[in-house]
N, C-alpha and C positions, 0 to 999 in steps of 0.2 A: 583510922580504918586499917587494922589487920588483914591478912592476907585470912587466918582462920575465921572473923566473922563474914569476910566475904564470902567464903565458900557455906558455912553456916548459912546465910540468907540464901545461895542460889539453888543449894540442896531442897531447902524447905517450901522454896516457890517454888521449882522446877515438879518437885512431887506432888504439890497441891494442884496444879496446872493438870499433870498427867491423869490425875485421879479426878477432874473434872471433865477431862477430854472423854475419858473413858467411861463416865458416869452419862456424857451425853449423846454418844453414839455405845451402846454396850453390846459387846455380842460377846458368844459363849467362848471362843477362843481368847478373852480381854481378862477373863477370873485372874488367871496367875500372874498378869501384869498389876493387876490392883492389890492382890496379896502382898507383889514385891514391892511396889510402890510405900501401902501402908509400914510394910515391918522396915522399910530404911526411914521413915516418918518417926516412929513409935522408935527402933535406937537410937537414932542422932538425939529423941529428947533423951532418952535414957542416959547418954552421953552428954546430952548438956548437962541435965543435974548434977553426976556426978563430978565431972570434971571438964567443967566449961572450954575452957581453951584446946580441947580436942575437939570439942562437938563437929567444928566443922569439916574438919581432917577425916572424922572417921565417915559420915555420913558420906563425904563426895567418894571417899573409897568406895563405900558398897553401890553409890551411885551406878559410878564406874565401873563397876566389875558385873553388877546385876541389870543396869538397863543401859547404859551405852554401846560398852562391848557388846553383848546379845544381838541391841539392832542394827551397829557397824555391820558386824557380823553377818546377821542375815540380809542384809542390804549387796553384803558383798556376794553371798548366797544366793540369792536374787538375781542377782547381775551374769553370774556364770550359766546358771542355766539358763537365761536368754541370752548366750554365746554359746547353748549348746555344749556348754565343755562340765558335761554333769560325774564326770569322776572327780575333778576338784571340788567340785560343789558338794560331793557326798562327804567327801572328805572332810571338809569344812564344818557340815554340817553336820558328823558323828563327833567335834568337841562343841558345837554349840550346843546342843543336848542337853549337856551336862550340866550349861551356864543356868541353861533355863527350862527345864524338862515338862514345865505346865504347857498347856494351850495344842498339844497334838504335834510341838517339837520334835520331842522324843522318838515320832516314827520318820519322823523326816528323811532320814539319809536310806530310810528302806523303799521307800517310794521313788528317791532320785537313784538308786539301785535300777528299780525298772524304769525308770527312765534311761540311762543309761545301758542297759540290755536293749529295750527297743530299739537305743541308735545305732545297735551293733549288731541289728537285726534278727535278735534270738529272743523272737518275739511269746517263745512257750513258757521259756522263765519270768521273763519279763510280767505275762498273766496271771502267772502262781502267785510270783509276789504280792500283784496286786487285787488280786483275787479274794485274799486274805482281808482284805480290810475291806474289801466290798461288802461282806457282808453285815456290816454296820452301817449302811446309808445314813441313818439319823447322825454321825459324831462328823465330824468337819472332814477327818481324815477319810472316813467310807466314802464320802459324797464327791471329793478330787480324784480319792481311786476310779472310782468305776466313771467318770466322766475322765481321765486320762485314758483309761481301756478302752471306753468307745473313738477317742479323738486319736491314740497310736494306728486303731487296724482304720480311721476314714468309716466307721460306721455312722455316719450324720445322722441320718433318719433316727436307727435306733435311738441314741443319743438324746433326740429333742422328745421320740417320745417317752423314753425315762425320766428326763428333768420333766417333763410336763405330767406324768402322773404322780410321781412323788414327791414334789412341790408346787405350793401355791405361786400363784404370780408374785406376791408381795416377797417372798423370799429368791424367788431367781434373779430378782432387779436389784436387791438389797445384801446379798452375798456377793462379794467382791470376786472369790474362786469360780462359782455356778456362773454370773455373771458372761462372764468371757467364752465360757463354752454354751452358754444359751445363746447369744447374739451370731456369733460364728457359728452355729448349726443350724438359725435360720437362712443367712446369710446364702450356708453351704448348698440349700435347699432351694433359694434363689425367691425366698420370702423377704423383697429388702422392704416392700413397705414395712414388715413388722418390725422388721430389724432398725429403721429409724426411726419406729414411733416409741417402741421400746428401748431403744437409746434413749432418747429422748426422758422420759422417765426417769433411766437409770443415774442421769449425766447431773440429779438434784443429790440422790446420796453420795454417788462419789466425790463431789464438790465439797458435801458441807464436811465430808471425813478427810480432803484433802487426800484421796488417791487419783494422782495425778495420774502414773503409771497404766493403771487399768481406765481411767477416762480416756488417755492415747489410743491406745491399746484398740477400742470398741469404736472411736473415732477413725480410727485408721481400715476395723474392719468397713465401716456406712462405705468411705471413700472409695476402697478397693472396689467393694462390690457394686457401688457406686459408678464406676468409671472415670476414673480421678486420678490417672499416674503420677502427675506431677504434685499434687498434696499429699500421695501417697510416698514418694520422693521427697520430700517436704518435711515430714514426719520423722523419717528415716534417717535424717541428716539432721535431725535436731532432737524433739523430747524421746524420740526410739531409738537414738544413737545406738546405744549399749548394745543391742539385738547384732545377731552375728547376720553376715553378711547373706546366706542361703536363705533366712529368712526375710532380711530385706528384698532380692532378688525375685523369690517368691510371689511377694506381696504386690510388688510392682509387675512382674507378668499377668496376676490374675487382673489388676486393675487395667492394664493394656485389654485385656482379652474381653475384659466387659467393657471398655471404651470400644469393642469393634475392630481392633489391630492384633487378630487371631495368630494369623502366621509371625509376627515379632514376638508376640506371648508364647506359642508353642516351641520356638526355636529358643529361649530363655529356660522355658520348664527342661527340654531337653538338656539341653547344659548343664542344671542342676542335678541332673539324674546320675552323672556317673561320680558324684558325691556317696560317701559310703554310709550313708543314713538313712536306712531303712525307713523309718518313722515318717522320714520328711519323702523318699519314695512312694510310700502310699498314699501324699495326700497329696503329691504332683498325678499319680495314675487318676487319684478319684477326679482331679480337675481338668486332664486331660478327657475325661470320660464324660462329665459333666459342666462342661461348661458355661461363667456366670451367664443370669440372663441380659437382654439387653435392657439395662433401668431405661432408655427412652418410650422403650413402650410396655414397661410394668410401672412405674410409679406415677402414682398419686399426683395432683396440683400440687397439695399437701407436703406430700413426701417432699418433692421436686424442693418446696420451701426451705425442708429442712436438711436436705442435702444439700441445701447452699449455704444456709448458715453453720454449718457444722465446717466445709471448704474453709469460710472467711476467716470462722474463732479456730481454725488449725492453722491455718497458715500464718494468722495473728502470733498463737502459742508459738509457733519454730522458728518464728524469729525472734522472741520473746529471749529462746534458751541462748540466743545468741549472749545475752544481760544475766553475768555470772557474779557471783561471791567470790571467787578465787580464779583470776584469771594470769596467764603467762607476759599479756602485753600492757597489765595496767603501771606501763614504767610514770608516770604522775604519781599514783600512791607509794611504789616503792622509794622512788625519789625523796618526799614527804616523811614516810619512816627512815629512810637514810639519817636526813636532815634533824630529825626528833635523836636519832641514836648519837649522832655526832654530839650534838650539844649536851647530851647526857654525859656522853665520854668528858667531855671539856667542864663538866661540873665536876666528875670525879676526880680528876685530875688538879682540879683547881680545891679542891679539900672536902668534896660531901656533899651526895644531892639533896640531903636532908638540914644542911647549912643555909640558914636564911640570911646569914651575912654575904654570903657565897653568889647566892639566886638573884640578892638585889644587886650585887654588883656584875651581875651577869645579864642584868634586863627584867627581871621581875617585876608584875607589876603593882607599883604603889599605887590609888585612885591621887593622893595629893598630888606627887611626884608628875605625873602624868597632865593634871589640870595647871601644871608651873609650867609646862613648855615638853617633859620628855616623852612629845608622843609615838617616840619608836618602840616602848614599853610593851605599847597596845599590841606589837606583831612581836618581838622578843619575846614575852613571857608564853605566848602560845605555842615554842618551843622547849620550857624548861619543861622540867618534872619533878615533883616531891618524894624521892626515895624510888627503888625500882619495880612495888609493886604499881604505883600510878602510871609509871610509864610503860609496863607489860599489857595493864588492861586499857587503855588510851592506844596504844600501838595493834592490840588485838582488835579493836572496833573500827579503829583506820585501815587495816586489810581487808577485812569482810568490808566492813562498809563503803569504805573508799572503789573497790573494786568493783561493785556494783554501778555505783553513783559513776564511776568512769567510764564505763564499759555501755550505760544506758543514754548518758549526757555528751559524751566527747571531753578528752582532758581540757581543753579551754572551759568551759560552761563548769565541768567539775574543781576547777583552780579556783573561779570566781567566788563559785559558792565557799568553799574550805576556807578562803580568806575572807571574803566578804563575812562570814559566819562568826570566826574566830575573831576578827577584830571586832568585832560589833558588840559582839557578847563582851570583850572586855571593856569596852567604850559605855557600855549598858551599866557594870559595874562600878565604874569612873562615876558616870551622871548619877548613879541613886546613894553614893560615897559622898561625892557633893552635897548632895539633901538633905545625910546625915550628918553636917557636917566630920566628915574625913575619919573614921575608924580607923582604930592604926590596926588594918588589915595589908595582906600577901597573896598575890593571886599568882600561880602557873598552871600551865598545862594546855592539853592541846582539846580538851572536855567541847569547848562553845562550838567549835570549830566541826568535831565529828556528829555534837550533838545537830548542827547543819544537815551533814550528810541525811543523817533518818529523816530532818523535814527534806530533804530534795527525793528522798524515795518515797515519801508521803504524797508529793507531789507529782511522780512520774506515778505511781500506781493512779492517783486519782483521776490523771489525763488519761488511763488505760480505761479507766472504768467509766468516764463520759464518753468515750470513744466504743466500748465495748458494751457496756449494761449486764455485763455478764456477770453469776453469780461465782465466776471465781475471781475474778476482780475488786468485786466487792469483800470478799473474803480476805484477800490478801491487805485489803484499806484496813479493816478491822483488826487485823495481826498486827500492824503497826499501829495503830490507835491503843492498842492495847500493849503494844511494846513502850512505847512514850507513858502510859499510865502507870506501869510497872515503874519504868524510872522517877519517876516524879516520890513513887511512893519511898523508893530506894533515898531518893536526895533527902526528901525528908526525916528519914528515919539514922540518916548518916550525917551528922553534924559537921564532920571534916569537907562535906560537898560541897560547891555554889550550886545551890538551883538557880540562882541566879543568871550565871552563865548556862549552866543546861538549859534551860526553858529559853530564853533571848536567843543562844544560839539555833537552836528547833525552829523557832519561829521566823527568822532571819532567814536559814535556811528555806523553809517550805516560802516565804515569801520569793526570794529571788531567784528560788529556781520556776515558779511560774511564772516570773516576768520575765526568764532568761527560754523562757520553753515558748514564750508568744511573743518578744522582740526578736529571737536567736532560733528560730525554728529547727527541730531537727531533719535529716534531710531522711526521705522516704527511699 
C-alpha cells in the first residue's frame, strides 16, 4: 500500500459520500457543492487513466483546495461572527469567495459589511446594503437580508409576520437561516408554546443533516424563554462556547427574567448596555421594554413536557462536549504515540523499518514463534511499524481516536481496552496461524489495538442512545457503523491489510468496553 493509492481510495470515497449526503438532504445552496464534488470525481479518473501513479496526488489536491479549505474556512467564518468580531469575518470571507463562488458565497462579505455597520451603530448604511438583496426574497441571500433587517432594529412582530406570509410552514422549519429567526421572533413575542411545538418539529431535520449548531442554538432559545438559567449556562459553557460573551450574558439575563429574578436580569441587561453595540442595544431596549412571559402560566401540560425534555437532552449534550477528538490532557494517548515513535526511532536506527530481518529481531510478530513460548511478541509487535506511511496513519487514528476513547472512558478503562484490543487481535492471529498450519507470515503494528478504540466508541455511543433514544444518538451509532463498513471494505480491497487483526481488534474492543462500562461504572 502506497501512500498515492491511499489518497486515490479516500479522494473517491470521500466524494462519493459527499454526493450522497447532498443528494439526500438537497437544497438550493448545495448545486455548487455537487458541481465541485462531481468534476474532482470526473479528474482524478481522468488522471487515473492517464497517469495512474498521480491520480491520487492530484485529486486530494483539488480535494483540498475546493472543499476542505472552503469549509475550514467558513467554519472559521462562522465562528467570528458568533464572537461578534465581523470585520475579521468579512475579511475572511472576501478570499473565501473566490475558493468557492457558487451557493450565494460570493455576497457573503457584503452582508457581514452590514453587519458590521450595525455593530458600529450606523444603522443607515447598514439598511442600504442590505436593502439591496432584499429585494430578492425567493434566493437564499434576499431571505437572511431582510430577516437580519428586521432582527438589527428588534422589529419582531414585523419579522414573524413577513416570514409567515412568504413562507410555508414546511420551509421555515426546514431552512436552517429562516429557522432561527422564526423561533426567536415567536419566542420575542412571548408565543413559547409555538416556539416548542415548532422546535419540536424542527429538532427532526436538523438532526438527520447533522446541524448541531442551530439545533443548540433554538434549544437554547425554548430554555431562555423557558425560564432555565442554569441550562441556559449549561449551553453556554459547552456546545455555544464559541458565542462571545455579551451574547452569553444576554441570554442568561433573559432566562433569569423569565424564571421571575427581574431585578438580577435588569441590572445584567444594564451592564451590557455600555458595550459599544448598537445591534445588541436594541435588543436589550426591546427586552427591557417587553419582558419574557411567565412560561408557569402560559404553557401548555404539553409544552411543560417538552420543556423538560429538551432541559434533560441539553444538559445531556454539554456534558457530552466535555468528550473531544483533540484534547490538551489526553497524556495516555500521547504517552502511547511517544512510545510507537520511540520504537520507530530504534527501527531506524537499528537499519530500516522496512527490514523484516530487523522487525523480527526487534519483536515482530511470528504466529509459530509465539505458540513456542515467545509470548511477549503479542505486545512488542503492536509497537513496530512497516515503513513511515503505516506508522503516520496508525498514529493519526490513535490521536483522534485515542482522545476521544480517553476523555469519554478515563485513562485506566481507555489503557485496558488499547491493550486488551491489541494483544488479542494478535493472539487472534496466532490461533487462526495454527489452523493453518503456521504461514510463514509478519504481523506489526498498532492496527488491532486502535481498531478497539472505534469498537469502545461504538460502545459509549450505544450506552448514549439506550440512555437517550434520541435521534441524534442514533445517528451518531450509524456514522460509526458505517465507519467500520467502510473499513472492512478498505481491508479487503488492500491485500497488504490484516482484516484479521482489524475486525478481532473491533470486536474485542466494543466487547470489553461494555463490560468495563457495567463492572467499572463511570461516575456521574
Amino acid at each position: 500500500m502506497d501512500l498515492n493509492y491511499l489518497l486515490l481510495w479516500l479522494v473517491c470515497f470521500s466524494c462519493i459520500i459527499f454526493l450522497i449526503q447532498i443528494a439526500r438532504f438537497p437544497l438550493k445552496q448545495s448545486q455548487g457543492w455537487m458541481v465541485v464534488a462531481g468534476s474532482i470525481l470526473v479528474l482524478t479518473g481522468v488522471v487515473f487513466r492517464l497517469s495512474p501513479q498521480w491520480a491520487g496526488w492530484v485529486g486530494s489536491a483539488a480535494w483540498a483546495i475546493l472543499v476542505i479549505l472552503p469549509l475550514l474556512t467558513f467554519k472559521q467564518v462562522d465562528r467570528l461572527v458568533s464572537q461578534e468580531r465581523y470585520t475579521q469575518a468579512r475579511q475572511l470571507a472576501s478570499y473565501l469567495r473566490w475558493l468557492h463562488p457558487a451557493d450565494g458565497w460570493f455576497e457573503h462579505p457584503e452582508l457581514l459589511r452590514a453587519l458590521e455597520l450595525g455593530h458600529q451603530g450606523d444603522m443607515d448604511r447598514a439598511a442600504a446594503i442590505l436593502n439591496r438583496y432584499c429585494s430578492s426574497p425567493g434566493t437564499a441571500v434576499g431571505r437572511v437580508s431582510m430577516a437580519f433587517l428586521y432582527r438589527m432594529t428588534a422589529r419582531w412582530q414585523e419579522l414573524l409576520l413577513w416570514l409567515q406570509q412568504n413562507f410555508s410552514e414546511k420551509t421555515l422549519l426546514e431552512d436552517s437561516s429562516l429557522v432561527v429567526f422564526y423561533l426567536r421572533a415567536l419566542g420575542e413575542l412571548g408565543d413559547l408554546n409555538s416556539l416548542l411545538q415548532k422546535l419540536e418539529q424542527a429538532e427532526v431535520k436538523l438532526e438527520q443533516t447533522g446541524n448541531l449548531r442551530v439545533l443548540h442554538v433554538l434549544r437554547m432559545f425554548a430554555l431562555a424563554f423557558g425560564g432555565q438559567p442554569n441550562q441556559v449556562k449549561q449551553l453556554f459553557a459547552g456546545p455555544l462556547s464559541f458565542y462571545s460573551q455579551n451574547i452569553s450574558h444576554f441570554w442568561q439575563a433573559t432566562a433569569e427574567m423569565a424564571a421571575g429574578n427581574e431585578a438580577v436580569a435588569r441590572e445584567q441587561l444594564h451592564a451590557l448596555q455600555t458595550d459599544q453595540n448598537h445591534a445588541m442595544g436594541n435588543a436589550i431596549a426591546w427586552r427591557l421594554s417587553h419582558p419574557p412571559k411567565d412560561p408557569h402560566r402560559i404553557l401548555t401540560a404539553a409544552s411543560q413536557q417538552k420543556l423538560y425534555r429538551i432541559s434533560i437532552v441539553s444538559g445531556q449534550q454539554a456534558r457530552q462536549t466535555k468528550t473531544t477528538f483533540a484534547s490538551k490532557t489526553a497524556y495516555a494517548t500521547y504517552s502511547l504515540i511517544g512510545v510507537n515513535l520511540l520504537f520507530f526511532g530504534i527501527e531506524i536506527l537499528y537499519g530500516g523499518s522496512k527490514n523484516t530481518h530487523i522487525l523480527y529481531h526487534l519483536g515482530a510478530l511470528l504466529p509459530q514463534n509465539v505458540w513456542s513460548g515467545e509470548w511477549g511478541r503479542l505486545l512488542t509487535s503492536m509497537f513496530l511499524h512497516f515503513g513511515p506511511l503505516h506508522l503516520c496513519m496508525n498514529m493519526l487514528g490513535l490521536y483522534f481516536l485515542g482522545n476521544f476513547v480517553e476523555s469519554a472512558l478515563g485513562k485506566g478503562r481507555y489503557l485496558v481496552i488499547y491493550f486488551t484490543s491489541g494483544i488479542g487481535s494478535m493472539l487472534t492471529i496466532v490461533l487462526l496461524a495454527a489452523a493453518a498450519q503456521f504461514p510463514n507470515i509478519i504481523v506489526v503494528g498498532a492496527s488491532g489495538a486502535i481498531m478497539g478504540l472505534i469498537g469502545a466508541i461504538g460502545a459509549v455511543l450505544l450506552r448514549d442512545w439506550q440512555q437517550e433514544r434520541s435521534r441524534l444518538a442514533a445517528r451518531r451509532l450509524r456514522t460509526i457503523v458505517f465507519i467500520i463498513g467502510l473499513q472492512i471494505v478498505f481491508d479487503f480491497l488492500t491485500p497488504q491489510v490484516s482484516m484479521t487483526s482489524h475486525l478481532s481488534g473491533l470486536i474485542i474492543g466494543f466487547l470489553v468496553s461494555n463490560a468495563l462500562l457495567f463492572l467499572w461504572p463511570l461516575k456521574k
